[in-house]
C-alpha positions, 0 to 999 in steps of 0.5 A: 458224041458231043466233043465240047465237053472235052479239051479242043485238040489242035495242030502246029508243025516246026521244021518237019515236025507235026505236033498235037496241043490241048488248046494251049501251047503244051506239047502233047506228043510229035511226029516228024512227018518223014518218019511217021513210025519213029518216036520223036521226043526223048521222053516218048523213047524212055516210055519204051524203056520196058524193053529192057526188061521184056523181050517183045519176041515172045508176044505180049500185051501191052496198055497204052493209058493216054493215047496222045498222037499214038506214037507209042502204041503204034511203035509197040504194035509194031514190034513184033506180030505177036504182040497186042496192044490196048490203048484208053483215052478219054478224049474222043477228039484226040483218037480223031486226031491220032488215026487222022494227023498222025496216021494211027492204024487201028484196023489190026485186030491186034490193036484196040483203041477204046475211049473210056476213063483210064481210071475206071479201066484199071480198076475194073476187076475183069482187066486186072493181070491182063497186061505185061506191060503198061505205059502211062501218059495222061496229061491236060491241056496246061501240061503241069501234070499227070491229070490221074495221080491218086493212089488208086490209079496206080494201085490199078496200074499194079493190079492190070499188070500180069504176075511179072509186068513194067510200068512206065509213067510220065511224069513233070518234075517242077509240078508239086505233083511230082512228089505225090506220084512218086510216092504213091507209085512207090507205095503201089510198087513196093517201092521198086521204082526207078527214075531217068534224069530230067529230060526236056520240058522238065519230063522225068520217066519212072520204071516200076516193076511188078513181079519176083526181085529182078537182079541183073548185071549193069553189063548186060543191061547196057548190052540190052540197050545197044541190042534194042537201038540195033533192032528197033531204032531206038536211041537207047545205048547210054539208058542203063548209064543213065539209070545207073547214075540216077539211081542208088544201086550197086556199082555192079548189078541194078537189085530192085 
């Protein structure tokens, strides 16, 4: 495979952390080396934020689109036994990088990494409604926004989602793009989106729900949250605050 065609992946490290670029200066995903399984950036930890909605201990399969240094796929592998994850990326360079520089183990069967065109994957009938959750980080090198945004991108994302599913997305608020994701994955969604405030980077994280209308208690999705940061390490105990505050909801339950 000629890895030419495709944007140059490189490495630099800051105090412990090892971090993956494009050719430019853009972050593209970060390890702390003496913690290899842990997601290191905020926003990397809010694309995990389907574990509000979804409990992992019923096994599930999940889709990584852009695999970046691999820490969300392998974080979700990691959750529990019984879960599968598929992660595509089009850049073969940056699967060399993930399983290389940043210890990405792809021998479990119950990991696939395939290099494809996410575009092309979710629109292929054959992997629609496969998938329980799908977590979305497709960026350039220039990092100014997602590098798939059309209407038939996240109209696929909705149609690999089984009958009740949770996307999430990253996405870069202070890029014109910003605006015509949000609105296209509204108009794929139903309009059942939410958005975390802006994070470093200028990185916001939406929510999108596939599936019968969720009703649920502020109270107990905050119980969820300190749950999730007691199991798995995650620093999520102030997420339904946060989503409570960035979004018009009722004071009292998250309806969408």
């Amino acid at each position: 495979m000629n890895f030419s065609n495709y944007e140059p992946v490189t490495f630099s490290e800051i105090n412990g952390v090892r971090y993956l670029h494009l050719g430019t200066q853009w972050v593209q995903g970060a390890m702390r080396i003496k913690k290899p399984y842990a997601i290191e950036l905020e926003y990397a930890q809010q694309m995990m934020a389907w574990l509000l909605f979804l409990d992992p201990n019923t096994g599930l399969n999940a889709l990584q689109l852009g695999l970046g240094t691999g820490t969300l796929t392998q974080f979700t592998h990691r959750l529990n036994p019984m879960i599968n994850t598929v992660a595509v990326e089009l850049n073969p360079a940056v699967i060399v990088a993930a399983q290389t520089m940043f210890g990405l183990e792809t021998q479990s069967p119950r990991m696939k990494v395939i290099q494809a065109n996410a575009l092309n994957f979710v629109i292929t009938k054959s992997n629609h409604e496969l998938f329980d959750c799908v977590q979305v980080d497709i960026f350039n090198g220039e990092a100014s926004g997602p590098a798939l945004n059309s209407q038939e991108f996240y109209q696929g994302c909705f149609d690999v989602l089984k009958s009740t599913g949770v996307m999430t997305v990253n996405l870069f608020s202070r890029h014109p793009s910003f605006k015509t994701n949000i609105n296209h994955i509204c108009n794929a969604f139903n309009n059942r989106v939410l958005l975390f405030k802006e994070v470093h980077d200028c990185n916001v994280v939406a929510i999108a729900f596939k599936g019968p209308p969720l009703r649920v208690s502020w109270k107990k999705l905050d119980e969820r949250a300190k749950f999730i940061q007691k199991i798995w390490e995650l620093p999520t105990k102030k997420w339904a605050k946060h989503l409570q505050k960035s979004n018009v909801q009722p004071k009292d339950f998250l309806q969408i």
